[in-house]
Residue, then its C-alpha position, 0 to 999 in steps of 0.5 A: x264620233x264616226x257611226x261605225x265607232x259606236x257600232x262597234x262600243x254598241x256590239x262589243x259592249x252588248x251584255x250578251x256578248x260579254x261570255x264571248x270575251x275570252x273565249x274562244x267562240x267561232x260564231x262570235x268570231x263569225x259575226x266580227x267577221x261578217x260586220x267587222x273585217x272591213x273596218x279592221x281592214x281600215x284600221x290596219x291601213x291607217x284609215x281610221x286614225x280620226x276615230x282617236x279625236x274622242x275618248x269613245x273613238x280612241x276605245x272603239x278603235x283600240x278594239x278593233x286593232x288589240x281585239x278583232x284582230x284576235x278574233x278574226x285571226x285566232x290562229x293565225x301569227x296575224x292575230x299579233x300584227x297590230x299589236x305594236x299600233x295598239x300599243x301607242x294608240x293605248x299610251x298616247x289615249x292614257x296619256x290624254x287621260x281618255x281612259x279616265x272619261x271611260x267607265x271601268x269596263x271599258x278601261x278594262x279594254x283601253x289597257x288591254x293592248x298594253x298586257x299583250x305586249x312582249x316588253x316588261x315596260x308597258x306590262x308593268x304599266x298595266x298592272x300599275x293601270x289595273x291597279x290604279x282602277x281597282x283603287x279608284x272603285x268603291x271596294x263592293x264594285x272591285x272584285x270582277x277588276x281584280x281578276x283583271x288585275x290578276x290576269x296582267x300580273x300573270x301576263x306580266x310574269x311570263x314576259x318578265x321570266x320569259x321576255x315574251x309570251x311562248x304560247x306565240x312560239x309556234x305560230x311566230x314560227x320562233x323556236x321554244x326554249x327547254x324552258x318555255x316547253x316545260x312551261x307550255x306542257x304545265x297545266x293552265x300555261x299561255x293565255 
């Protein structure tokens, strides 16, 4: 596996960097930016393909394009354009079974491309993924892959009400309907 693949696991997976997951922290997206936008970059471009040989360079490589996008483009309807790439890169690992030579934190992050996608298909096969992991654990080691568990069947609502995620509206520069403004104006709404 390339060097810079296991910087990445190494930096994403360091345990002072877990808080940073899904918050949104502009240090922690500074520091993405400092070591990371040019691998991103590369990945955007194709160039890191080989990175997908090994279960672990599949999983470096599904983070980069499903969650440093996110970090270096919070804000921005770019944060979204590698979505559909990590979308087959994630179906096509699962179905060469890396995800289950992954331990389950990482899986977490080897099926999360498949919870932001805007189609009712793959969000449903995550909540069957999510559900798959909390089944294979030892019941005192499921409850954190429960509240994974938890946040796709939410994500998996929205799209199945709605088709697609509205908190992206705005900066997709689509136009929200009646339903989705009520939806985005209740407490908690998007994601």
């Amino acid at each position: 596996m390339p060097n810079e693949a296991l910087a990445v696991l190494a930096f994403w997976f360091d345990s002072t960097h877990h808080e940073f997951w899904f918050a949104t922290d502009p240090a922690f997206d500074a520091e993405i930016r400092t070591r990371f936008a040019d691998t991103l970059r590369l990945a955007e471009e194709g160039r890191l393909k080989h990175w997908a040989d090994t279960p672990q360079g599949w999983l470096a490589l599904l983070i980069v394009l499903d969650q440093f996008s996110r970090n270096l483009y919070r804000h921005d309807a770019r944060a979204w354009m590698q979505d559909l790439h990590a979308q087959r890169l994630a179906l096509w690992g699962i179905e060469e079974g890396f995800d289950r030579q992954s331990p389950p934190l990482q899986r977490v992050f080897a099926y999360l491309p498949l919870e932001h996608a805007e189609d009712i298909g793959l969000q449903q096969r995550c909540v069957a993924l999510f559900e798959a992991l909390c089944r294979d654990l030892p019941a005192e080691l499921r409850e954190p892959y429960i509240v994974h568990l938890d946040y796709a069947r939410r994500h998996a609502a929205v799209i199945a009400r709605f088709g697609r995620f509205p908190h992206r509206n705005v900066l997709l520069g689509r136009t929200s309907s009646p339903e989705e403004l009520a939806y985005l104006a209740e407490a908690g709404a998007g994601f």
